[in-house]
C-alpha positions as CSV (number, residue, x, y, z in Angstrom):
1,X,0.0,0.0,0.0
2,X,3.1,2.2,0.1
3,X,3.2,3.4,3.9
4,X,6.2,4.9,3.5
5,X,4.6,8.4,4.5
6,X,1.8,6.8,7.0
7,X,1.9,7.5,10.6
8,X,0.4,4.7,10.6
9,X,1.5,0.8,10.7
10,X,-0.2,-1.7,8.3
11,X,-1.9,-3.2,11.9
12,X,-3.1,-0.1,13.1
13,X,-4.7,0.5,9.9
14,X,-6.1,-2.7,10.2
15,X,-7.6,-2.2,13.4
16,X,-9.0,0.7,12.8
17,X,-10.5,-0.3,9.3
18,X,-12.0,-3.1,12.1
19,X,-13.4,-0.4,14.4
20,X,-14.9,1.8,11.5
21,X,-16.7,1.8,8.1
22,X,-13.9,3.2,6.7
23,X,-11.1,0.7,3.9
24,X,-7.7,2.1,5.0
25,X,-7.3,4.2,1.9
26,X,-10.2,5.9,3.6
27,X,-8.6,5.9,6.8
28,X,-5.0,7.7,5.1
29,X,-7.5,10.0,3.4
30,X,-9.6,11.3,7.0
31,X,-6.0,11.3,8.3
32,X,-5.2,13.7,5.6
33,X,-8.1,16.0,6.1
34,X,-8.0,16.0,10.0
35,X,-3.9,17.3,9.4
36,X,-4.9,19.8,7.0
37,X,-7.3,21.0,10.1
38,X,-4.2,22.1,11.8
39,X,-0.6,21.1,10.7
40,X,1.5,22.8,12.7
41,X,-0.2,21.0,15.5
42,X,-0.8,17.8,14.2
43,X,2.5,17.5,12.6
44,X,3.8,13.8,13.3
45,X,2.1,14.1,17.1
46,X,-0.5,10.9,16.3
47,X,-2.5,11.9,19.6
48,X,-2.7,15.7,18.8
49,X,-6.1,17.0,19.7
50,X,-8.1,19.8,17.9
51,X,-10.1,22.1,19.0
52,X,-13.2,22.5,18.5
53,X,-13.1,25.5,16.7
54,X,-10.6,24.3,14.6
55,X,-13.0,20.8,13.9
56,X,-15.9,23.3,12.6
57,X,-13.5,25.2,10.2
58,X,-14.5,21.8,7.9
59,X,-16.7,22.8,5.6
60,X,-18.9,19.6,6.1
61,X,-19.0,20.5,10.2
62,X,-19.2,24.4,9.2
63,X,-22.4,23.9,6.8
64,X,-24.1,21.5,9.7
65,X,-26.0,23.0,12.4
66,X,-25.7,20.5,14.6
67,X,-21.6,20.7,13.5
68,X,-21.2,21.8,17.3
69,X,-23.3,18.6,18.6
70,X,-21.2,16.2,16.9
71,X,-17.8,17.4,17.6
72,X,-19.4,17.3,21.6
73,X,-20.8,14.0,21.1
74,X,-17.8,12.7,19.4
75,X,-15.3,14.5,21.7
76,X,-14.0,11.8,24.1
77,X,-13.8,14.2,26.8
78,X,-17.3,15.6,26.0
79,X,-16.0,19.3,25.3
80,X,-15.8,19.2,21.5
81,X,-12.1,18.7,21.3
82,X,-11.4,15.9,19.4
83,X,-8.3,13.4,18.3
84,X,-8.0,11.4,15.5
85,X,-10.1,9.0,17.0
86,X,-12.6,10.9,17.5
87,X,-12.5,12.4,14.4
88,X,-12.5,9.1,12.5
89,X,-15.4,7.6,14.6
90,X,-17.4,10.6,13.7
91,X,-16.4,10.8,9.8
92,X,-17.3,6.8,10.0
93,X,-20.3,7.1,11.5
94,X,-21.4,9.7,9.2
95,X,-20.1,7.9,6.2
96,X,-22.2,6.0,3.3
97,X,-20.8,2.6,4.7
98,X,-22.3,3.7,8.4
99,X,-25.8,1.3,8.6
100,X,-28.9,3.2,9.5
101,X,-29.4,1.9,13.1
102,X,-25.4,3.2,14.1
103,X,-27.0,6.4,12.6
104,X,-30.2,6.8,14.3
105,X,-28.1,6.1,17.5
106,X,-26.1,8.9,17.0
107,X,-28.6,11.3,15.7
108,X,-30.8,10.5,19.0
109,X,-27.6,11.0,21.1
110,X,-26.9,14.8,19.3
111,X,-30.5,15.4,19.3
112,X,-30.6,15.2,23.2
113,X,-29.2,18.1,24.2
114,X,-29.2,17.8,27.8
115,X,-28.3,14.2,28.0
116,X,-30.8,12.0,29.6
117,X,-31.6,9.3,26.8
118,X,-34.9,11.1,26.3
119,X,-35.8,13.4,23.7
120,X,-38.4,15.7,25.4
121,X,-40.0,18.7,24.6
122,X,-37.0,21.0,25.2
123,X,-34.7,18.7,22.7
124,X,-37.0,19.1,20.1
125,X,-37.2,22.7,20.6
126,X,-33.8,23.1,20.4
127,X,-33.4,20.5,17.5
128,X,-36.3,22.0,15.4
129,X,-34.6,25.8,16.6
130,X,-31.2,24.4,14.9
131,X,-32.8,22.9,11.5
132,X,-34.8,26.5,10.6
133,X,-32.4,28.8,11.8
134,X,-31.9,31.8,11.4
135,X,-35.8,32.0,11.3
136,X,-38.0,31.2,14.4
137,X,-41.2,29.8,15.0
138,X,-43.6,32.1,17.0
139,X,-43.7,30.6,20.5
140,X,-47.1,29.5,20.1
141,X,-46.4,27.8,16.6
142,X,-43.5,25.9,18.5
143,X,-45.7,24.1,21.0
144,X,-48.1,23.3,18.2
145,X,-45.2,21.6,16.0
146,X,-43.5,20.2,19.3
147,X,-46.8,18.8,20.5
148,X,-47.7,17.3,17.1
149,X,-44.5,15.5,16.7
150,X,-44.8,14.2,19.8
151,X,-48.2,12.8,19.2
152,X,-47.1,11.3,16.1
153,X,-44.2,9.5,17.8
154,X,-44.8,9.4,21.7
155,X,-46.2,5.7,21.4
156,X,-46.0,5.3,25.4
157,X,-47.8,8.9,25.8
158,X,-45.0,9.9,28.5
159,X,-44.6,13.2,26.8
160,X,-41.0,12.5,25.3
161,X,-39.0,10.0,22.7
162,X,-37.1,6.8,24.3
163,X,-34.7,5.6,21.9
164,X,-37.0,3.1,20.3
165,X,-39.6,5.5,19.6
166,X,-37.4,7.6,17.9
167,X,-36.1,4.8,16.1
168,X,-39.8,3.6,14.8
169,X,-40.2,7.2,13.1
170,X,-36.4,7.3,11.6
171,X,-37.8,3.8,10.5
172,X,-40.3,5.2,8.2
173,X,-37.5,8.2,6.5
174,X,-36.3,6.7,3.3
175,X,-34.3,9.7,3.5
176,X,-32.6,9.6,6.7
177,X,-29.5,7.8,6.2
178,X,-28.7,10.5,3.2
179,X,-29.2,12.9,5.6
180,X,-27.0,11.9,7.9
181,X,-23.8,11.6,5.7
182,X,-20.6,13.0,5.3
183,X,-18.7,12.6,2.6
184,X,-15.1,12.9,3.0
């Protein structure tokens, strides 16, 4: 494969073509990108660590808005920083390869903004807030479009999404894996 350049050993891109979606000429490739984030810092230090800000400078991350969410779910120390790990479990998870359910897992996860493995009424404010902004529904419109989603997809009536429930209505999106896709 010509590694000559590669940080990387022919195991270790072995194991991480195991842990990911990603063929190892994917793998270089993310590497690549993630470098070009921030050279000077990334450099030949493999467990360099990027800011956030640096992360959203990537035009997939900068045209997202939940860009931020990811980077903070993704971060493995939860404050948006990430490594190459992170980076490459997020680019993977977002990738074509990615199956839907690994998806809907980690659109629930960015969806619930305040962590609780429920995606209640103030979630989906926030998550409806971030898909039409910079416009705004009228308070009043809001608890309309909240309450009618929640009516649609609250099967247990307990006035929020478990997991599952949110999983039945991704379920029914043709669309949603296209959605939820990075291309690198």
């Amino acid at each position: 494969m010509g590694q000559g350049n590669s940080q990387f050993t022919e195991m270790e891109l072995e194991e991480y073509q195991d842990l990911t979606y990603f063929t190892k000429k994917e793998i270089l490739y993310a590497h690549k990108r993630f470098k070009q984030l921030a050279p000077e810092k990334v450099g030949h230090n493999r467990n360099a660590k990027l800011p956030m800000d640096k992360l959203l400078t990537l035009p997939e991350l900068q045209a997202n808005p939940f860009g931020e969410r990811m980077c903070l779910i993704f971060s493995s120390t939860k404050d948006g920083d990430c490594t190459f790990e992170d980076f490459l479990d997020m680019m993977s998870v977002f990738s074509e390869a990615a199956p839907k359910t690994v998806k809907a897992e980690y659109a629930f996860r960015i969806f619930d903004f305040d962590g609780d493995d429920y995606l209640g009424r103030r979630d989906l404010e926030k998550t409806i807030n971030k898909l039409v902004a910079p416009q705004q529904f009228k308070p009043e419109d809001m608890e309309a479009l909240v309450t009618r989603v929640l009516e649609e997809a609250d099967l247990d009536d307990d006035g929020m999404l478990a997991f599952a429930e949110f999983e039945h209505v991704i379920s029914k999106s043709a669309d949603f894996a296209n959605c939820f896709r990075i291309r690198l």
